[in-house]
N, C-alpha and C positions, 0 to 999 in steps of 0.2 A: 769949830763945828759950823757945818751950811746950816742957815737958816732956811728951813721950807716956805715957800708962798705958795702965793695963788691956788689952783685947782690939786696940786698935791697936797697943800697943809691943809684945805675943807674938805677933802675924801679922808684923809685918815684922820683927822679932827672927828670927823664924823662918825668913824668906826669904831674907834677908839672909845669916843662916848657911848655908845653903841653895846658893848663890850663890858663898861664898866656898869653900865645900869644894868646888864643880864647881869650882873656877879661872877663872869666866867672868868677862867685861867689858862681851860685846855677845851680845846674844839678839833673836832672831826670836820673837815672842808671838805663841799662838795667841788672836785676839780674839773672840769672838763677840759680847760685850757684856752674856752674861748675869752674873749673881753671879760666879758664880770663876773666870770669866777678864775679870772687871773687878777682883778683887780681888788678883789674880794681876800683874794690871799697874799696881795703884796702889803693891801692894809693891814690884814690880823697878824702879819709876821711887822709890821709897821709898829701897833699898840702893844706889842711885847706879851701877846697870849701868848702859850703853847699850840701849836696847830700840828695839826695830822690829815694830809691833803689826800682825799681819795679818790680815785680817779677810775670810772666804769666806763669797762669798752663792753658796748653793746653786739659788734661787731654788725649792723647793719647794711654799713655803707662802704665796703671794701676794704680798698685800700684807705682812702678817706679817715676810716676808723683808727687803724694803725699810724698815721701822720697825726690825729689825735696827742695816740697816746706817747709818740715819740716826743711831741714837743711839750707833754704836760710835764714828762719825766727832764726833758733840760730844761722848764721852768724851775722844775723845784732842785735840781743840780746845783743851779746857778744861785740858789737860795740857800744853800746847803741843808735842805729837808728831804727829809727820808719818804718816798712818794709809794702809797698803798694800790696798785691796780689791781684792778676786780674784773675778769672775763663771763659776760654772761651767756647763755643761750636762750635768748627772747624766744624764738620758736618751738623748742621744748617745752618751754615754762607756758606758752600761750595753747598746747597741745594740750598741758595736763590741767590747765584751770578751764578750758572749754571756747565753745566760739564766741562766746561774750565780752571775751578781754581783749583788748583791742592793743596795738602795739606800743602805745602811749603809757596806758596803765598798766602795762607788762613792766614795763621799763620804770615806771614811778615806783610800784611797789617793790620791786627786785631791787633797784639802789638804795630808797630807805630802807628794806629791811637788812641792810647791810649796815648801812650809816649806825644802825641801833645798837646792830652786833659787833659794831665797832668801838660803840659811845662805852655801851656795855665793859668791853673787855678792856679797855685802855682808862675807863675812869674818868673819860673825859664829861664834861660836863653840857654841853648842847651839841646838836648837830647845825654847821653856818652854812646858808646853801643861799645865792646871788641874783637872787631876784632885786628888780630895781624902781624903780617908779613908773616906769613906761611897761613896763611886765602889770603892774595893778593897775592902773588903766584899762590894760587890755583882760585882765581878771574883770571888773566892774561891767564892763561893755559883754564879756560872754556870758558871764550871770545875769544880766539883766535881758539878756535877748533868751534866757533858758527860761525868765519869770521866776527871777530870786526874790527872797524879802531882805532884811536889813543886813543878816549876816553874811549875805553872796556877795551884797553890794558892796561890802566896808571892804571887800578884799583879802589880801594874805595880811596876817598879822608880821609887824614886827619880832615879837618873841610868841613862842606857844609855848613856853617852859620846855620843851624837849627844841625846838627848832628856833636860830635868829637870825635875822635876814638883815645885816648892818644896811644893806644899802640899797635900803625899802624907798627911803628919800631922796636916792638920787637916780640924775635921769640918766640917760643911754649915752645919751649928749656927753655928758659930763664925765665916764666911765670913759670911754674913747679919750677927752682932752686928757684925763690923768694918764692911761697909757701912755699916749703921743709925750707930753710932759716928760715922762719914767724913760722913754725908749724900748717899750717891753712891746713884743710881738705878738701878736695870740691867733690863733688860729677861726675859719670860720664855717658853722656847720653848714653844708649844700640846700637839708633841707629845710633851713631857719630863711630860704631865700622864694620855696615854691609856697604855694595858697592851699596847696591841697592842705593843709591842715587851718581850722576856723581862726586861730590866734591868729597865725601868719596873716588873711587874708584883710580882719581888725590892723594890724602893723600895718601890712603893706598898700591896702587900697581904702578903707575907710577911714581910719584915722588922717589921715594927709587928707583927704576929699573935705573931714568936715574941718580940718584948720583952717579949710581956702578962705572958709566962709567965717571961722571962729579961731581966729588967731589964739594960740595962749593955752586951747583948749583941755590939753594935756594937765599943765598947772591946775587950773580950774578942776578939772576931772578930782586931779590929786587932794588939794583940798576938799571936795565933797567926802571923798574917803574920809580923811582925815575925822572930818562931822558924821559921820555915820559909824565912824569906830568912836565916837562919845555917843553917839544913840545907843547903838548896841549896847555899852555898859551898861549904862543908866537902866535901859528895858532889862537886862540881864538882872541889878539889883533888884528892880520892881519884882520880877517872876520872885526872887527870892523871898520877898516880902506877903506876896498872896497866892503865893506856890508851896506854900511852907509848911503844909498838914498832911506828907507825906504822899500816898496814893488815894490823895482824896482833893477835890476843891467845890467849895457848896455854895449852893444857889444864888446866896444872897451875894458871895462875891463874885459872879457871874453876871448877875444882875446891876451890881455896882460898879462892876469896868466900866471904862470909856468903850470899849467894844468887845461885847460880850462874844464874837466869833471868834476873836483873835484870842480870846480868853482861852476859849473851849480848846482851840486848834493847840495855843502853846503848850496847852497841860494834857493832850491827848497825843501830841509828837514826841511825847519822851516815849512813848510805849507802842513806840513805829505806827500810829495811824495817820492816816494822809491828810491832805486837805480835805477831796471830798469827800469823804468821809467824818472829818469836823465838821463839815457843811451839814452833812444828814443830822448829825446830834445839834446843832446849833438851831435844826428845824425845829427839832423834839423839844426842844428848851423854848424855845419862842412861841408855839404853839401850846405849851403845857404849864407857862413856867407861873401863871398864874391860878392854878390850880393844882390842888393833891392828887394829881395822877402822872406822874414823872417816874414810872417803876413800870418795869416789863423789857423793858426791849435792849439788847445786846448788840455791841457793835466787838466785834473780833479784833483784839489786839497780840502784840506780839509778848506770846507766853499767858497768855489770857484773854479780858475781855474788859469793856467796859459797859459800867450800866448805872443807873441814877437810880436813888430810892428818895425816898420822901424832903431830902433835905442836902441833897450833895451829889454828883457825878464821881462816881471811883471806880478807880482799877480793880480789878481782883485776878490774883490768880489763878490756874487751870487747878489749882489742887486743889485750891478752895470752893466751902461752896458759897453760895449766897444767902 
């Protein structure tokens, strides 16, 4: 038996570990047939899952679409796997949900809701779909130019219990050498090449501008995620800890955070209110919080509303009264 090296045996090393910590056996593959979701599934057919490679023609880009999905289908020929395509009609779907969905999120929710109803009826157990390090990078960079707070920043999760991204940690760079390595072909989408969309434009003209100046920068980026997906837990426990009196949190622990806006904001965004909006109650609080008159005023939440009495901020609902 060949012994694997180099950049083959640390991609599927990788996935493989990957694989075993979600606890999986059988995955639904998101295929398109470009680089890293051909390398994404020569790995998981590599660690010895069950895999089920799904393959969505969006039909946007011609013929283009169809060279697609020709060569996803003698990727997986050549694999001897049984390849699922899915035909969708983006412009119908984007007719009947309105002018608000844009072709992007046509296309995102129309392939997961497929992957589900796939995960669904074959038993499988995640959906694996080939996002890579150089894709959170560019997650972190368009979240923070939108004014995310920590959980924009930290990125796409490695697993979300329904989705696992094995090769969250590896780069663009690296997906390419294991191809090249394998000898496997993949095809490339036209528009992953224009700016008109904002990731491309992060990819192709910002990123490269600030390595001129900031070698490495990429890595760098990648560990900060890293650190900010341990912030997040952490902050995650804490809510758990003084989040914990159901649709209620009272004054005294408002008082007692480290910052009582961030307080208000966390425990008023479970019940769809905004920032500004936590802004306004966080005035009421500060202005009131030292005297008994914190009762009266109503902030419109979703399914309800919220309002302080003498000793706490809580939710109520529309059915109830006060």
């Amino acid at each position: 038996m060949k012994v694997k090296t180099g950049i083959i045996a640390r991609l599927e090393k990788t996935v493989k570990d990957a694989v075993l910590k979600a606890g999986v056996n059988k995955v639904v593959v998101g295929f398109s047939a470009g680089a890293d979701s051909t390398a994404l599934l020569l790995t998981l057919v590599a660690s010895g899952v069950d895999v089920i490679p799904v393959h969505c023609n969006f039909h946007l880009r011609g013929e283009e679409s169809m060279r697609d999905e020709d060569v996803a289908r003698k990727i997986c020929q050549s694999l001897d796997l049984d390849i699922t395509v899915i035909d969708f009609d983006v412009n119908g779907y984007i007719a009947s949900r309105g002018s608000g969905t844009s072709v992007e999120m046509a296309c995102r929710e129309l392939r997961y809701a497929e992957f589900e109803r796939i995960v669904a009826d074959s038993g499988a157990d995640r959906i694996a779909v080939a996002h890579n390090a150089d894709d959170n990078v560019e997650t972190l960079l368009l979240n923070l130019f939108r004014g995310s707070g920590v959980t924009g920043l930290r990125g796409m999760l490695p697993d979300t219990g329904k989705i696992i991204r094995p090769l969250l940690n590896v780069t663009r760079t690296e997906i390419e050498s294991y191809l090249g390595e394998r000898n496997i072909g993949f095809v490339v989408d036209s528009t992953n090449l224009s700016n008109d969309y904002r990731r491309n434009y992060i990819r192709h003209d910002i990123l490269p501008l600030i390595e001129k100046r900031w070698p490495g920068v990429r890595r760098a980026i990648s560990t900060t995620i890293v650190n900010l997906r341990g912030e997040e837990s952490v902050l995650k426990w804490g809510e758990e800890y003084w989040l914990n009196d159901g649709d209620t949190i009272s004054i005294s622990t408002i008082s007692e955070s480290p910052d009582p806006f961030w307080t208000i904001y966390k425990f008023a965004s479970r019940y769809g209110v905004s920032r500004t909006v936590a802004c306004e109650i966080c005035d009421v609080f500060e202005k009131k919080a030292g005297s008994q008159l914190i009762v009266g005023k109503r902030w419109e939440a979703k399914g309800g509303y919220l309002i302080f009495d003498m000793k706490k901020l809580k939710f109520v609902c529309n059915e109830k009264k006060y």
